[in-house]
Biopython code that builds the backbone (N, CA, C, O; Angstrom):
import numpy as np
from Bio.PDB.StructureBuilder import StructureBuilder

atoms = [
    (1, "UNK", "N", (156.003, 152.091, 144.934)),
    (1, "UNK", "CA", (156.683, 152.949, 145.863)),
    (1, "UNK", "C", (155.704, 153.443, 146.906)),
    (1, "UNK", "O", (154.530, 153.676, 146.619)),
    (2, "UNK", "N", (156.293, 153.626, 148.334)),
    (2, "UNK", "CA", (155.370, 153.853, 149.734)),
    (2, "UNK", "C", (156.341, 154.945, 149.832)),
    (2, "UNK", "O", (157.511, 154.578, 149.725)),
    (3, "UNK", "N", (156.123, 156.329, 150.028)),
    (3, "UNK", "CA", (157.516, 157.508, 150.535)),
    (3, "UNK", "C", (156.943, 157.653, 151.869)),
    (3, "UNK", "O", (157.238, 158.581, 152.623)),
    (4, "UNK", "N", (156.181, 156.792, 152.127)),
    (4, "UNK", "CA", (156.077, 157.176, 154.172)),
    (4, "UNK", "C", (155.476, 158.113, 154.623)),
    (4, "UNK", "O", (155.170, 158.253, 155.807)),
    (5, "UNK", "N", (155.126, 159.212, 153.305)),
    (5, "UNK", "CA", (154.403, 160.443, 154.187)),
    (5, "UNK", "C", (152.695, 160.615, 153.494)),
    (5, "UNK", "O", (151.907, 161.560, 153.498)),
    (6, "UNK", "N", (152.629, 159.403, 153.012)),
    (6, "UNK", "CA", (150.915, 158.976, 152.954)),
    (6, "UNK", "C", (151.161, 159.469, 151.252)),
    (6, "UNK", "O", (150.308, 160.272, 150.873)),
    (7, "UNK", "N", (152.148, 159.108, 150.271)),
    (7, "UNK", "CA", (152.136, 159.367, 148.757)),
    (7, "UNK", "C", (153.021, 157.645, 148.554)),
    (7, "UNK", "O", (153.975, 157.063, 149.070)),
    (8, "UNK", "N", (151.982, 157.379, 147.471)),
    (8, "UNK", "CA", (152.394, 156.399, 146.910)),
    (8, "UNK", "C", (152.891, 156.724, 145.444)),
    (8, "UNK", "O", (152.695, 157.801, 144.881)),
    (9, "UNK", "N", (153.505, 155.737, 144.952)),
    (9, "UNK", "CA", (153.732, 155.879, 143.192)),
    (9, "UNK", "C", (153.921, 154.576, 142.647)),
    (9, "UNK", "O", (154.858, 153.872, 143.023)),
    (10, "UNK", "N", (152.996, 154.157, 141.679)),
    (10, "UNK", "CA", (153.040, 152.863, 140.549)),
    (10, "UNK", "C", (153.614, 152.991, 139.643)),
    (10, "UNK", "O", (153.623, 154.164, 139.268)),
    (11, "UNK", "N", (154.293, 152.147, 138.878)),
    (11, "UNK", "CA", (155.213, 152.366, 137.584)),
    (11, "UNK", "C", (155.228, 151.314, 137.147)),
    (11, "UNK", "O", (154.843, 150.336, 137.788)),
    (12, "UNK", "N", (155.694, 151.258, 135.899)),
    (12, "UNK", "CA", (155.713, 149.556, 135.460)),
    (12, "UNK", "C", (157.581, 149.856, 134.640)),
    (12, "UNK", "O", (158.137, 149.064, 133.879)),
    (13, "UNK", "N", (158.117, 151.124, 135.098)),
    (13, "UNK", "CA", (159.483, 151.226, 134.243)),
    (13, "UNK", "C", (160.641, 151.012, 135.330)),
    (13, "UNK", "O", (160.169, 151.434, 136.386)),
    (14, "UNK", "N", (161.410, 150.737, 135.460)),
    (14, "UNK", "CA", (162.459, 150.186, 136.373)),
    (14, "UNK", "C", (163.526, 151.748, 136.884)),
    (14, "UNK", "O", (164.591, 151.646, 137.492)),
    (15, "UNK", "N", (163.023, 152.807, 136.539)),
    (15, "UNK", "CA", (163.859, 153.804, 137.009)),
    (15, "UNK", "C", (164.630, 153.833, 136.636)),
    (15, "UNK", "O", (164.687, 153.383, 135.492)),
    (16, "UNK", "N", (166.206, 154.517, 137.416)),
    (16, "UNK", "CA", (167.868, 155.080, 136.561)),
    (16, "UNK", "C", (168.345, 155.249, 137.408)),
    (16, "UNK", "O", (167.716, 155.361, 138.460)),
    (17, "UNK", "N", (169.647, 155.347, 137.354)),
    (17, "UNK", "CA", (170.442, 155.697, 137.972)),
    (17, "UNK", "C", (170.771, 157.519, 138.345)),
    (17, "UNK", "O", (170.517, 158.134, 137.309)),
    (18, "UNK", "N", (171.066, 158.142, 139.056)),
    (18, "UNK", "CA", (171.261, 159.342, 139.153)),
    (18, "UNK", "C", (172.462, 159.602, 137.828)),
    (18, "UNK", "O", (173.217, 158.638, 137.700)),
    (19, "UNK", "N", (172.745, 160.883, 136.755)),
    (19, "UNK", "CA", (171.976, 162.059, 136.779)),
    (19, "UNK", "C", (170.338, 161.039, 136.389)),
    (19, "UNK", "O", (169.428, 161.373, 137.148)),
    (20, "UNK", "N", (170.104, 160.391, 135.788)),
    (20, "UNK", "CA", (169.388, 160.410, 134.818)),
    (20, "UNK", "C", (167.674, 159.345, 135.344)),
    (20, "UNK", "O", (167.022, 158.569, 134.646)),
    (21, "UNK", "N", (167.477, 159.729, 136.636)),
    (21, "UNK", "CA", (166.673, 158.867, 136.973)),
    (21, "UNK", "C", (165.039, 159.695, 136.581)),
    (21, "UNK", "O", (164.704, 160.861, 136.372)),
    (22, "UNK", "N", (164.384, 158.485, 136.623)),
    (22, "UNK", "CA", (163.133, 158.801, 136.105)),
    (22, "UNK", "C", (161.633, 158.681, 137.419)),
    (22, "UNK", "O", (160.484, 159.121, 137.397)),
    (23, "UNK", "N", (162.341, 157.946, 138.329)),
    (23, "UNK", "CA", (161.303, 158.289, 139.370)),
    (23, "UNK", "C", (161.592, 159.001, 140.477)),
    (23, "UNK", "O", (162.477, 158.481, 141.158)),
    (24, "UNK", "N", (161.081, 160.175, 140.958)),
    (24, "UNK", "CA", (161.308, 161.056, 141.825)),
    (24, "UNK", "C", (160.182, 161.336, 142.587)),
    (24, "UNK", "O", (159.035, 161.343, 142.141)),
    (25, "UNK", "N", (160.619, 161.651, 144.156)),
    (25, "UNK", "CA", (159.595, 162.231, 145.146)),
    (25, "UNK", "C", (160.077, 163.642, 146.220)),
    (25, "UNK", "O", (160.976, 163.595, 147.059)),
    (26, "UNK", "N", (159.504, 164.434, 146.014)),
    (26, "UNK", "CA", (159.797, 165.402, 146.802)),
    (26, "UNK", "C", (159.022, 165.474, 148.122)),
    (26, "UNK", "O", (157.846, 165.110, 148.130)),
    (27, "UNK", "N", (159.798, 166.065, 149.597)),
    (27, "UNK", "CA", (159.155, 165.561, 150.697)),
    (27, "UNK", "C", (159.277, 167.263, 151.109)),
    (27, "UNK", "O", (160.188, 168.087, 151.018)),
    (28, "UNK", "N", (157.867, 167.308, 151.604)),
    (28, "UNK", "CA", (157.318, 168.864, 152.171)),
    (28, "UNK", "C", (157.733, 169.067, 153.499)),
    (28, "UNK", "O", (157.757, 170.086, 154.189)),
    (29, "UNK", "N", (158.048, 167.922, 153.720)),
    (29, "UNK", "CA", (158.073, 168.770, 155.483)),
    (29, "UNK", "C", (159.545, 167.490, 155.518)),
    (29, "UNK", "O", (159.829, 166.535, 154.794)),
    (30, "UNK", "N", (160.333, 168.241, 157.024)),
    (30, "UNK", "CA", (161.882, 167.477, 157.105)),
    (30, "UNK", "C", (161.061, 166.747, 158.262)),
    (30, "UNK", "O", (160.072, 167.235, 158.810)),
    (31, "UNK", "N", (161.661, 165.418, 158.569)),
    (31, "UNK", "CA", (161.026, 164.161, 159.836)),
    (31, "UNK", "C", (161.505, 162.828, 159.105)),
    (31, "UNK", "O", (161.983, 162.775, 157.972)),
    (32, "UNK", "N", (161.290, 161.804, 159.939)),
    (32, "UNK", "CA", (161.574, 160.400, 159.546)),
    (32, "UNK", "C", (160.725, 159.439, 158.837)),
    (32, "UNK", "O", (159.679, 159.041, 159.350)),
    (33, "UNK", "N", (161.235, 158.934, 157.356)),
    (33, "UNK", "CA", (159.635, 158.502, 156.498)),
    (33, "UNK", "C", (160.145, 156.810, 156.635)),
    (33, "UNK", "O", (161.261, 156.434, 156.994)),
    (34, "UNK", "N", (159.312, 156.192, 156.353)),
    (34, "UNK", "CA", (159.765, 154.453, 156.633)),
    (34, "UNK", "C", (159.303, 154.730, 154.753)),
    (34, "UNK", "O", (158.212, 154.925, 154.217)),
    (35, "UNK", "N", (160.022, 154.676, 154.467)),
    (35, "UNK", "CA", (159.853, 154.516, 152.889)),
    (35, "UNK", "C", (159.845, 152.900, 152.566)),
    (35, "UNK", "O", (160.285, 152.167, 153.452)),
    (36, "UNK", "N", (159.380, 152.322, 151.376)),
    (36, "UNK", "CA", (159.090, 151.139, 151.036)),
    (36, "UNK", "C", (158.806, 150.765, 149.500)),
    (36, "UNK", "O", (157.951, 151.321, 148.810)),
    (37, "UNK", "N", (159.797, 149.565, 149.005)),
    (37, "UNK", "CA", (159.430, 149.634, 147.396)),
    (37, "UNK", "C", (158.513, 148.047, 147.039)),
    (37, "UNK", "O", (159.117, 147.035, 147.395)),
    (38, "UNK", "N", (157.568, 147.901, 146.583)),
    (38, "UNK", "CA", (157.521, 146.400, 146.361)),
    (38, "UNK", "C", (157.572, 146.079, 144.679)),
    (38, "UNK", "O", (156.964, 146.753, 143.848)),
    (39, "UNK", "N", (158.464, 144.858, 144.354)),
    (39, "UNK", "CA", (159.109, 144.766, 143.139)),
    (39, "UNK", "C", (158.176, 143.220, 142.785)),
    (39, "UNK", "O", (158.181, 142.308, 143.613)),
    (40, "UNK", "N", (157.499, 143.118, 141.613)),
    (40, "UNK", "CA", (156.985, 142.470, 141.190)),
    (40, "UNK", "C", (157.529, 141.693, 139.882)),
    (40, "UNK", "O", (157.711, 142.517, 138.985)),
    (41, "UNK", "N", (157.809, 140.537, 139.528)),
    (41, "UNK", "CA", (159.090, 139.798, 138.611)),
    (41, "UNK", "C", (157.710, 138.966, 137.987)),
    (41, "UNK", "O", (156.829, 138.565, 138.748)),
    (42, "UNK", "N", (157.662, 138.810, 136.830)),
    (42, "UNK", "CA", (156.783, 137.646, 136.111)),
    (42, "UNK", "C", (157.790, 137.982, 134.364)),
    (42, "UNK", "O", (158.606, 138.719, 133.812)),
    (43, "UNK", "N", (157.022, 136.931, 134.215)),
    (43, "UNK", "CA", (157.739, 136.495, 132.784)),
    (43, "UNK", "C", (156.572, 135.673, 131.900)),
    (43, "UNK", "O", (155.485, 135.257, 132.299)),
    (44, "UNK", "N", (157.289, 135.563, 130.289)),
    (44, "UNK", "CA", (156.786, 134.583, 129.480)),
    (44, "UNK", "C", (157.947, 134.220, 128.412)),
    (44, "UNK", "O", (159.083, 134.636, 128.183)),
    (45, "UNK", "N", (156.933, 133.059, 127.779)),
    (45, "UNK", "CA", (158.244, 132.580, 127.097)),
    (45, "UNK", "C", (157.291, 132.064, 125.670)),
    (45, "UNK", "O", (156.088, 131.838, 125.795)),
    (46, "UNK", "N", (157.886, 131.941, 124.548)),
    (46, "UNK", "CA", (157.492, 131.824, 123.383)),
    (46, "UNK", "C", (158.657, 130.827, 122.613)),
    (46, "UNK", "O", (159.880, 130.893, 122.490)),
    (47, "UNK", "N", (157.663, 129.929, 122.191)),
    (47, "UNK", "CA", (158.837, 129.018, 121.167)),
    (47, "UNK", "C", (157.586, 128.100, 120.339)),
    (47, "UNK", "O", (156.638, 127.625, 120.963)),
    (48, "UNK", "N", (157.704, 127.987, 119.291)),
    (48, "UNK", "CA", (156.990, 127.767, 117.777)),
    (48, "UNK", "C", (155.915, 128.530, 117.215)),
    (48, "UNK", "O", (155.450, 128.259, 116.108)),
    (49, "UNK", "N", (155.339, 129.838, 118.206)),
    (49, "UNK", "CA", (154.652, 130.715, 118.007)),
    (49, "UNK", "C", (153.908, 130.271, 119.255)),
    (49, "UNK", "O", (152.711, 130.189, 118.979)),
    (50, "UNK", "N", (154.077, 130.050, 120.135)),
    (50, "UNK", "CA", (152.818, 129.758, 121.277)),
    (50, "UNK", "C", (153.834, 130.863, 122.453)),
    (50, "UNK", "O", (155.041, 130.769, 122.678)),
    (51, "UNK", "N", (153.030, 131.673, 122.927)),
    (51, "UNK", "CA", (153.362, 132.484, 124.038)),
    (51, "UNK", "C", (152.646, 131.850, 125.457)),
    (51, "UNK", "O", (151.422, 131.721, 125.449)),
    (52, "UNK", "N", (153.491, 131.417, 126.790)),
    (52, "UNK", "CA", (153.334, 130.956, 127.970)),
    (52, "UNK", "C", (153.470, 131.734, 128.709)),
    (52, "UNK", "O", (154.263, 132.489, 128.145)),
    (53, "UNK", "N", (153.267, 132.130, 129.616)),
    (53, "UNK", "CA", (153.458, 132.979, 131.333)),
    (53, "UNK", "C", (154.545, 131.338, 131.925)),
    (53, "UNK", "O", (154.396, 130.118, 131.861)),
    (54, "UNK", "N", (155.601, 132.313, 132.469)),
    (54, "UNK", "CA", (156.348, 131.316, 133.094)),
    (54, "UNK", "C", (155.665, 130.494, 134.768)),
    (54, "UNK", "O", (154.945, 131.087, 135.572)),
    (55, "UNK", "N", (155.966, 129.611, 134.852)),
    (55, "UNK", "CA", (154.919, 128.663, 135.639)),
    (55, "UNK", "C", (155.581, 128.952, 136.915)),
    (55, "UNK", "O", (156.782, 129.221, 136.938)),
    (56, "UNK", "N", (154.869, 128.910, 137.975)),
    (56, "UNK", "CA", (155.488, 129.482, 139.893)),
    (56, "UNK", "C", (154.850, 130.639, 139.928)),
    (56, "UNK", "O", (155.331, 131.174, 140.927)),
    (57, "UNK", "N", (153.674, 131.747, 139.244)),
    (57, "UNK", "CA", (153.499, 132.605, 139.805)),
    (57, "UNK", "C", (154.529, 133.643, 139.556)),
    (57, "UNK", "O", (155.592, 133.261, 139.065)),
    (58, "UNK", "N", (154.359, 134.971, 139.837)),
    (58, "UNK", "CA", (154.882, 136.488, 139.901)),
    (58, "UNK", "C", (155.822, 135.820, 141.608)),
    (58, "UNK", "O", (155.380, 135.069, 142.477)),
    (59, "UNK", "N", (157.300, 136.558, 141.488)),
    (59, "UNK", "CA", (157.984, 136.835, 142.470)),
    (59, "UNK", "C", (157.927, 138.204, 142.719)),
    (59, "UNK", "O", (158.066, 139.073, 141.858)),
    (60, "UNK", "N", (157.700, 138.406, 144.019)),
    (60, "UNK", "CA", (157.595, 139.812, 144.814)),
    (60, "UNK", "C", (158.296, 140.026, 145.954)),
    (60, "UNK", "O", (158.252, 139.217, 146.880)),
    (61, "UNK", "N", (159.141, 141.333, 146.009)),
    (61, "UNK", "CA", (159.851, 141.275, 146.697)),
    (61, "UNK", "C", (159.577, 142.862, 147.321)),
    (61, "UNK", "O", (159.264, 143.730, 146.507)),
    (62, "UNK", "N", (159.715, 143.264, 148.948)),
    (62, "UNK", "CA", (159.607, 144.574, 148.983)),
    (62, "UNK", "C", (161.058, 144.571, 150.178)),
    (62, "UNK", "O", (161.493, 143.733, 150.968)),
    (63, "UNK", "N", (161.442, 145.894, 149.812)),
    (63, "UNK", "CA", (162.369, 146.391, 150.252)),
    (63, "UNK", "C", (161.960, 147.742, 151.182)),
    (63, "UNK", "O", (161.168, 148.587, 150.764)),
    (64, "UNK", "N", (162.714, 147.838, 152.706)),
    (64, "UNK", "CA", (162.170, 148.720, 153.521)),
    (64, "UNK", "C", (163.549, 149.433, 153.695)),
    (64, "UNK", "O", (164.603, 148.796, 153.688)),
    (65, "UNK", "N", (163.477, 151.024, 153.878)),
    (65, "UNK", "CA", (164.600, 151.858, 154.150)),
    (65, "UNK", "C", (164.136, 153.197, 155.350)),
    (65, "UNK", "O", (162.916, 153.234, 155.508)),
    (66, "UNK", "N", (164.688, 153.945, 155.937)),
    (66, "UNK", "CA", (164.194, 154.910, 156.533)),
    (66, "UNK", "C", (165.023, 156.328, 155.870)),
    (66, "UNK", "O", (166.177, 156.370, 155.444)),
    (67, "UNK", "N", (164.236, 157.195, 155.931)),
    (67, "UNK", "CA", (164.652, 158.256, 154.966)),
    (67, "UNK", "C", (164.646, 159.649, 156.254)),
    (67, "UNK", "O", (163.706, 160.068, 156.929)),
    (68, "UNK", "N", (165.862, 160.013, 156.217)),
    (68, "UNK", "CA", (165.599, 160.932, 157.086)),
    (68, "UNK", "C", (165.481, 162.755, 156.330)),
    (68, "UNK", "O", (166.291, 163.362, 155.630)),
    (69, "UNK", "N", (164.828, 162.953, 156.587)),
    (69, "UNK", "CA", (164.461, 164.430, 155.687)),
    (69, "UNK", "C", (164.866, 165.478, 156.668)),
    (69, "UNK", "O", (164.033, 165.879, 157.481)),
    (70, "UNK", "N", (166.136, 165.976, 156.654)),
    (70, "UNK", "CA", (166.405, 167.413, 157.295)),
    (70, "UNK", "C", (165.451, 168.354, 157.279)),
    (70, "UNK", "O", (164.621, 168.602, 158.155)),
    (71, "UNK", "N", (165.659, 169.011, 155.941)),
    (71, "UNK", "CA", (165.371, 170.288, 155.509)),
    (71, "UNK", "C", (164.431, 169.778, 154.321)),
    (71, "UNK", "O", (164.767, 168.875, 153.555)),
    (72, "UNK", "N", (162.922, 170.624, 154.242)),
    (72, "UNK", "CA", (162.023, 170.314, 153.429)),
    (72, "UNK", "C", (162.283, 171.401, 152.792)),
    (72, "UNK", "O", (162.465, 172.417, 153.462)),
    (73, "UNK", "N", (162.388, 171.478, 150.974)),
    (73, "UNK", "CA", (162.157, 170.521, 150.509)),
    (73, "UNK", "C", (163.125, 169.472, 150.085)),
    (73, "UNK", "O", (164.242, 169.976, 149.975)),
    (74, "UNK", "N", (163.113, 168.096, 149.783)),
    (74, "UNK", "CA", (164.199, 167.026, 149.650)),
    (74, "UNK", "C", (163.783, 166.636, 148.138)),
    (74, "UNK", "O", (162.920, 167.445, 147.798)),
    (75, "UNK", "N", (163.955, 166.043, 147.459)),
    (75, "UNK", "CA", (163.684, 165.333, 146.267)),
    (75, "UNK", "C", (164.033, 163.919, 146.005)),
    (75, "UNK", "O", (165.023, 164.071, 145.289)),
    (76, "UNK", "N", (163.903, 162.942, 146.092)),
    (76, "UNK", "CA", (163.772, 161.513, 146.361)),
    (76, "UNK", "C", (164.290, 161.039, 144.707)),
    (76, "UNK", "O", (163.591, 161.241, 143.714)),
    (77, "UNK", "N", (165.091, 160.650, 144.690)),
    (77, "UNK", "CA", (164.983, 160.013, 143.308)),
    (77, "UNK", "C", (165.900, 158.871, 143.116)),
    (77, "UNK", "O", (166.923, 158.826, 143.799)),
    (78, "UNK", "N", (165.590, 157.764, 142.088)),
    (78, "UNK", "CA", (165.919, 156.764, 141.925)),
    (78, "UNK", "C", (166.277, 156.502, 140.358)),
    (78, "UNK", "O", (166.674, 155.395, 139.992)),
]
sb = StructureBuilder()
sb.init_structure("model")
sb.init_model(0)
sb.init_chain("A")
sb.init_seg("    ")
for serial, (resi, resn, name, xyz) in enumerate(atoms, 1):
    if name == "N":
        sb.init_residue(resn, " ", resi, " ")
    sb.init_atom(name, np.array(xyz, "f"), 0.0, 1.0, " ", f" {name:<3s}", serial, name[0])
structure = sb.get_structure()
C-alpha cells in the first residue's frame, strides 16, 4: 500500500471487507492523495512429497485510485 501522503504499508494478509477490515489508514490533513496498491500472486505445488514454486515467476499487479480527503481526520480502510 502507497496512501499518497508519503506512508506506506506491507502486509502479506489480504485484508476484509468493511465492518471487519484489517488494513486501515488514517489521513491528517483533507487534499487529493494518488493512493496505490501493488498485489503480488506466486504459488507452489506439492505432489509425492516434493514441494515446487509454480514456474512463470510472481504475477504483480498495481492498482491506482485518487482519494479525495475532505475533512482530516479520514480513516482508509479495506
Amino acid at each position: 500500500w502507497n496512501f499518497g501522503d508519503g506512508t506506506e504499508l506491507s502486509s502479506t494478509t489480504r485484508g476484509a471487507p468493511f465492518p471487519n477490515q484489517s488494513i486501515t489508514h488514517t489521513y491528517t490533513r483533507s487534499g487529493k492523495y494518488a493512493a496505490s496498491l501493488q498485489i503480488t500472486w506466486g504459488g507452489t505445488w506439492k505432489a509425492s512429497g516434493t514441494t515446487s514454486e509454480v514456474s512463470g515467476g510472481a504475477i504483480v499487479q498495481t492498482l491506482y485510485t485518487e482519494v479525495n480527503v475532505v475533512s482530516a481526520p479520514s480513516k482508509y480502510s479495506n
